[in-house]
TIRO-2110 file (N, C-alpha, C; in Angstrom, 1 decimal):
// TIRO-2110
-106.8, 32.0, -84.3, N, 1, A
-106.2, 30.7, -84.1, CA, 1, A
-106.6, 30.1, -82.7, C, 1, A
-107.1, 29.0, -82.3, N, 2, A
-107.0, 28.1, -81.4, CA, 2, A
-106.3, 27.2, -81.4, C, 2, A
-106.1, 26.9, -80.1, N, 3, A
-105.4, 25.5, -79.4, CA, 3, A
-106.1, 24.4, -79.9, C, 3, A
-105.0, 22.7, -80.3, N, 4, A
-105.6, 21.5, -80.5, CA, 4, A
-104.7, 21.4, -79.4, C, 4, A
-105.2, 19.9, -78.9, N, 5, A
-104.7, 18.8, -78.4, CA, 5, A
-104.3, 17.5, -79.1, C, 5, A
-103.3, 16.9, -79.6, N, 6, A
-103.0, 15.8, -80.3, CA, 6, A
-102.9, 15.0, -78.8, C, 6, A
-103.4, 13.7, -78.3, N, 7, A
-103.2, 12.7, -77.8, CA, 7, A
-102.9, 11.4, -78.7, C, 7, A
-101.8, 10.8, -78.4, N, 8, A
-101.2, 9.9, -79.4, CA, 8, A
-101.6, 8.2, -78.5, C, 8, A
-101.7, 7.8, -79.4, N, 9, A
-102.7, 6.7, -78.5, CA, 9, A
-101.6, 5.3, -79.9, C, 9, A
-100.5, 4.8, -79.0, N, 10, A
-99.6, 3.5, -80.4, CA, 10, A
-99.9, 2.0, -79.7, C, 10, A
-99.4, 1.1, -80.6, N, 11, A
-99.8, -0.3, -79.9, CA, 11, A
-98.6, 0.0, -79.1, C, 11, A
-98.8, -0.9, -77.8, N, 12, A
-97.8, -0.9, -76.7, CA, 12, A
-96.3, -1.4, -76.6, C, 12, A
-96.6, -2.3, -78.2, N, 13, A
-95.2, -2.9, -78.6, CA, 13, A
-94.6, -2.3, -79.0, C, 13, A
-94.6, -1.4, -79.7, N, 14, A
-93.9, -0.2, -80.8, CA, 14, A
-92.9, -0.1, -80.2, C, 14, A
-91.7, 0.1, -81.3, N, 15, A
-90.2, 0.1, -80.8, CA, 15, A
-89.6, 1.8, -80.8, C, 15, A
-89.3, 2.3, -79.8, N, 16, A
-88.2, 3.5, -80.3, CA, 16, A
-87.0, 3.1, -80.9, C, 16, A
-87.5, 3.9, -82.6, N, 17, A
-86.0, 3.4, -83.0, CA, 17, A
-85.2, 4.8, -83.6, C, 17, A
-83.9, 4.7, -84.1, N, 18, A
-83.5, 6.1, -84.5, CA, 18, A
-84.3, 6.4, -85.7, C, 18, A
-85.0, 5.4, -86.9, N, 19, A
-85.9, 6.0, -88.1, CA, 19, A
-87.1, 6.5, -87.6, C, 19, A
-88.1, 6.0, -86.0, N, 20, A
-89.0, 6.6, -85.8, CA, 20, A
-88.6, 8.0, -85.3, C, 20, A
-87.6, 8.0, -84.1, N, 21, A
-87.2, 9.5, -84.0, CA, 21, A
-87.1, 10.7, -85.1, C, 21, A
-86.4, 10.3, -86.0, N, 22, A
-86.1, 11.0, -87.0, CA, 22, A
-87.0, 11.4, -87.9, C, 22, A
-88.2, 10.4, -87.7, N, 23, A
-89.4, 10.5, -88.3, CA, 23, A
-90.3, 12.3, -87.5, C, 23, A
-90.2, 11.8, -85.9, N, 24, A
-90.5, 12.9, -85.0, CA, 24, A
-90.1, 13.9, -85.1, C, 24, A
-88.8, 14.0, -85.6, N, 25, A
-88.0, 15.1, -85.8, CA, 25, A
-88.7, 15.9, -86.9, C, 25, A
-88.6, 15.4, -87.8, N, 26, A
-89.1, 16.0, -89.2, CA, 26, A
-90.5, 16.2, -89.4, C, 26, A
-91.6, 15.4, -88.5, N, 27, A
-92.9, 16.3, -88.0, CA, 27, A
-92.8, 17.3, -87.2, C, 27, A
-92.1, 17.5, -86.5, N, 28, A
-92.1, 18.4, -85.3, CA, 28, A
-91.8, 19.8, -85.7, C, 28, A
-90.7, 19.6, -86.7, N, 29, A
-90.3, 20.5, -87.4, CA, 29, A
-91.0, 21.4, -88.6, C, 29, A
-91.9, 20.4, -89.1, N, 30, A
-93.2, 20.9, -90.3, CA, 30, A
-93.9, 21.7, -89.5, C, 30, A
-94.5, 21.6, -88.4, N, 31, A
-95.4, 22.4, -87.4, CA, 31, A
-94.6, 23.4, -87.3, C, 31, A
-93.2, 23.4, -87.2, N, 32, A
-93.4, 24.8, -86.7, CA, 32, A
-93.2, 25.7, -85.9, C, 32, A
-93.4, 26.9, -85.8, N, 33, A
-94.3, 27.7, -84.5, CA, 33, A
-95.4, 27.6, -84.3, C, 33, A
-96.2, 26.4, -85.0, N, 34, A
-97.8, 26.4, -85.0, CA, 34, A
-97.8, 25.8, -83.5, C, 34, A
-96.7, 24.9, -82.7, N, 35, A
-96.3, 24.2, -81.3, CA, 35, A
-96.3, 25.2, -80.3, C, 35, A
-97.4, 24.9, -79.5, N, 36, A
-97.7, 26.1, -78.1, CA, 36, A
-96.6, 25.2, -77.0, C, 36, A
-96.9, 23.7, -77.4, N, 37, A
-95.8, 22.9, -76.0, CA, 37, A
-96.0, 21.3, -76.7, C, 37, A
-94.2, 21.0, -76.6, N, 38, A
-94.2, 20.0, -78.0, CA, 38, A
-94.8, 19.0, -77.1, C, 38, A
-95.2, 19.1, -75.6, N, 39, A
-95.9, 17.6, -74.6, CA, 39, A
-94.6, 17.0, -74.6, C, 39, A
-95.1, 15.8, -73.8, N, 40, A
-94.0, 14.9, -73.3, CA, 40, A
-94.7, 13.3, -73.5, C, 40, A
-94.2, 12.0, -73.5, N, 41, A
-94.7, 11.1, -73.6, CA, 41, A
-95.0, 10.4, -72.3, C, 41, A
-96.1, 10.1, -72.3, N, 42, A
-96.4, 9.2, -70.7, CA, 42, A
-96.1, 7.9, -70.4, C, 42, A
-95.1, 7.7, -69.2, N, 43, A
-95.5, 6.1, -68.6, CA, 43, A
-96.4, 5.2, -68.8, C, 43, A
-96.2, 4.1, -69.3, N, 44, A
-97.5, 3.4, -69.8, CA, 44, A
-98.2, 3.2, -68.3, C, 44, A
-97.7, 2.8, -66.8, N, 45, A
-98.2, 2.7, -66.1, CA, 45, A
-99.4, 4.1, -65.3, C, 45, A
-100.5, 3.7, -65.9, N, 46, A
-101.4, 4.9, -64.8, CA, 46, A
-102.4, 3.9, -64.1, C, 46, A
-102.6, 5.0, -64.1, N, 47, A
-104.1, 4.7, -62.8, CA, 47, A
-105.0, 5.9, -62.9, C, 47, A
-106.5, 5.3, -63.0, N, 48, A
-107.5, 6.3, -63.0, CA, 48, A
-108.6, 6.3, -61.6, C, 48, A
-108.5, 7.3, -61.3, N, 49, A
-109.6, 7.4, -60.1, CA, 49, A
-111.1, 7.3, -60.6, C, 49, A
-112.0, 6.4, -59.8, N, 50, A
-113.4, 5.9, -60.8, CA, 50, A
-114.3, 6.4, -59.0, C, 50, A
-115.4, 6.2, -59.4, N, 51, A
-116.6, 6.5, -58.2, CA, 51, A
-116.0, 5.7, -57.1, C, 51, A
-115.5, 4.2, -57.7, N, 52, A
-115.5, 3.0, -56.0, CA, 52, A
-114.2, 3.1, -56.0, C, 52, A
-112.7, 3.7, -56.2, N, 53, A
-111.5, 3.4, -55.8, CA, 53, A
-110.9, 4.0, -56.7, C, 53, A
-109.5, 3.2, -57.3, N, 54, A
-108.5, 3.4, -58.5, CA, 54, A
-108.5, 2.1, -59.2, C, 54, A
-108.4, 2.2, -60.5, N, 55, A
-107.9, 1.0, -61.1, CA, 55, A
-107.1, 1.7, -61.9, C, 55, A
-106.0, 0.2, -62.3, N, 56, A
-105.1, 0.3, -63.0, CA, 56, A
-105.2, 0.8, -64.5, C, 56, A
-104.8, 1.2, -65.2, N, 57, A
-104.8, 1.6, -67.1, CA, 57, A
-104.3, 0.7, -67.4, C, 57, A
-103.6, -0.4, -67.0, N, 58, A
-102.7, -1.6, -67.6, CA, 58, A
-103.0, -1.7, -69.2, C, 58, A
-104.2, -1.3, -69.9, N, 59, A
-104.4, -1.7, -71.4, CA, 59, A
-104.2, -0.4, -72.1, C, 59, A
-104.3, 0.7, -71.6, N, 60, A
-104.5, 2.0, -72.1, CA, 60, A
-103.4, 1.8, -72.7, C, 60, A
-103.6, 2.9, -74.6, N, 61, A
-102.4, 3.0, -74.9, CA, 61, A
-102.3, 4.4, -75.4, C, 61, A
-102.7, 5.2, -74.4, N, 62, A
-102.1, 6.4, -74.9, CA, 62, A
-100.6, 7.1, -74.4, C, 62, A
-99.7, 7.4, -75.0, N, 63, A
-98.2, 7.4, -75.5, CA, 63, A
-98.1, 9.0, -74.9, C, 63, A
-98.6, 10.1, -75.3, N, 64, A
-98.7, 11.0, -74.7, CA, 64, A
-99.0, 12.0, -75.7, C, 64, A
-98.8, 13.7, -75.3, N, 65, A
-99.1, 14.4, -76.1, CA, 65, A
-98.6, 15.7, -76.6, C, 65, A
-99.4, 16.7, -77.7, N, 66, A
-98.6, 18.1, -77.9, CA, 66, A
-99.8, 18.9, -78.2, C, 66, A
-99.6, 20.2, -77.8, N, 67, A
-100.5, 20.7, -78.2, CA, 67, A
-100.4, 21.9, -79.2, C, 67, A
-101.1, 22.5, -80.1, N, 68, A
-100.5, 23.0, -81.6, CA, 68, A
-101.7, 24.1, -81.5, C, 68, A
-101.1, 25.4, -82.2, N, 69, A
-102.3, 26.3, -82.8, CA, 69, A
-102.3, 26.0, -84.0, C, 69, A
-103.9, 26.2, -84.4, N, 70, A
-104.3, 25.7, -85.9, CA, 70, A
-106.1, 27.1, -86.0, C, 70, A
-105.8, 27.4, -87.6, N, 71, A
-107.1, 27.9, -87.9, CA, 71, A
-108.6, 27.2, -87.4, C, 71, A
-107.9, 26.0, -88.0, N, 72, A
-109.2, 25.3, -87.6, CA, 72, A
-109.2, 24.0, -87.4, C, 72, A
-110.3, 23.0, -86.6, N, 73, A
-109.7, 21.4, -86.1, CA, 73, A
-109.7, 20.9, -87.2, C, 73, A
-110.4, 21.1, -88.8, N, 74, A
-110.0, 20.8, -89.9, CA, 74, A
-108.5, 20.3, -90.4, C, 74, A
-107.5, 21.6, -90.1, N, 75, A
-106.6, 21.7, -90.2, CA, 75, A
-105.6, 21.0, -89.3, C, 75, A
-105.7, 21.6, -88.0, N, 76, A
-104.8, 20.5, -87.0, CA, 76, A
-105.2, 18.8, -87.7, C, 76, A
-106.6, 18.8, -87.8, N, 77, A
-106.3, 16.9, -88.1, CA, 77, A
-105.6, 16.8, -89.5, C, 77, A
-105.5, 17.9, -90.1, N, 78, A
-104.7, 17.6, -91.6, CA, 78, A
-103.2, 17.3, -91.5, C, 78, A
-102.6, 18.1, -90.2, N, 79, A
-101.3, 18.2, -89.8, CA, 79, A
-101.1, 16.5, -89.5, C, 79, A
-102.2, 16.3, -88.4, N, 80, A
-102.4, 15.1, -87.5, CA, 80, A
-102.0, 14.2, -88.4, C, 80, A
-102.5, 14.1, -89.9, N, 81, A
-102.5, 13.0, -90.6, CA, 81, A
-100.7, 12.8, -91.3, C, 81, A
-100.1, 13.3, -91.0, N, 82, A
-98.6, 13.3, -91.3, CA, 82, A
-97.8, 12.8, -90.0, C, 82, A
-98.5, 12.9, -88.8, N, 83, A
-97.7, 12.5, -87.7, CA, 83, A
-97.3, 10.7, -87.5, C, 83, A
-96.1, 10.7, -87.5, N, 84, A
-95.5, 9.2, -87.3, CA, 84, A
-96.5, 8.1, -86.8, C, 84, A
-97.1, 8.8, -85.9, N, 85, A
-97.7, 7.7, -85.1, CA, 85, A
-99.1, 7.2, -85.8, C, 85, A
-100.1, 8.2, -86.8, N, 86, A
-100.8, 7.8, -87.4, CA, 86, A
-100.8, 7.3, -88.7, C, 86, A
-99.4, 7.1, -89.0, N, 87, A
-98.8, 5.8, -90.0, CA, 87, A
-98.5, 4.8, -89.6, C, 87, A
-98.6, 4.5, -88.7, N, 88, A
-98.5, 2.8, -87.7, CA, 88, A
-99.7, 2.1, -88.4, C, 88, A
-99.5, 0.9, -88.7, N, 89, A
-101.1, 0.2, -88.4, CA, 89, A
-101.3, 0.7, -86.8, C, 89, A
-101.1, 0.2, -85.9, N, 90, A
-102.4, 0.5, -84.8, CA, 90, A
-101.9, 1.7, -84.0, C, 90, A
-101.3, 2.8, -84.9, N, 91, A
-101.6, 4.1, -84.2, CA, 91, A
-102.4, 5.0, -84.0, C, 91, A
-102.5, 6.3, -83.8, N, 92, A
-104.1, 7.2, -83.7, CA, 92, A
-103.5, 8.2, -83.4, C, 92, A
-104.0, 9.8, -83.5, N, 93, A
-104.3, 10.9, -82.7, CA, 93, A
-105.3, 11.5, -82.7, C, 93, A
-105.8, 11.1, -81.6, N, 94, A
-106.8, 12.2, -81.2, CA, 94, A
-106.6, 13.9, -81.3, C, 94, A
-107.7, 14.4, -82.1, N, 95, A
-107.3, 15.7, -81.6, CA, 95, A
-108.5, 16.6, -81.2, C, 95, A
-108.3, 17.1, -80.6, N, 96, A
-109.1, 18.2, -79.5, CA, 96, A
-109.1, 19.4, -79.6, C, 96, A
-110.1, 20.1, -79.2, N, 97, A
-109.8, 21.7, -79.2, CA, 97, A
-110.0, 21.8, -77.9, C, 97, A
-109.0, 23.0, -77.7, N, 98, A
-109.4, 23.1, -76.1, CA, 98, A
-110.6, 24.5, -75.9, C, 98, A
-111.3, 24.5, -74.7, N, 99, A
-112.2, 25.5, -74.4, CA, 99, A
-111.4, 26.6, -73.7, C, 99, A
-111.6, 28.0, -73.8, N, 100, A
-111.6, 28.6, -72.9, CA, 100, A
-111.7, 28.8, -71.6, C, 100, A
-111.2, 28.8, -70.3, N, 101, A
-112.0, 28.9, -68.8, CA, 101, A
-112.1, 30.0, -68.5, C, 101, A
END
């Protein structure tokens, strides 16, 4: 088993409502124990350090994230494909495997 990374990336308008929660709820719950750490959602405000300074993320819409064991990245994106956010028109999840250090 390896580690994925889901990064959840929604349009910025998107509402929390009690049917999306509940939605959360009942993905969160399909995973499992397959959940190493359910993540947390991020402040839309960041800032990225670049070569000449910081700029703002003002457009960025990634929402935040979790990270899951899966056989294979096959599979985490199969999970992926049930998550709330990638039944939005303009939602996403990225998913990742993480490396070793």
């Amino acid at each position: 088993m390896k580690n994925y990374v889901y990064i959840f990336h929604v349009d910025n308008t998107m509402e929390d409502t009690d049917e999306l929660n509940a939605a959360w709820g009942k993905w969160f719950e399909s995973l499992g124990e397959n959940i190493i750490d359910s993540g947390n959602p991020f402040n839309p405000k960041a800032q990225a350090q670049i070569k000449n300074g910081t700029v703002t993320m003002d457009a960025d819409n990634v929402a935040g994230y979790t990270i899951v064991k899966a056989s294979s990245l096959e599979e985490a994106v199969t999970w992926a494909q049930t998550c709330p956010v990638a039944m939005t028109p303009d939602g996403s999840v990225s998913v990742y495997e993480t490396m070793p250090m």
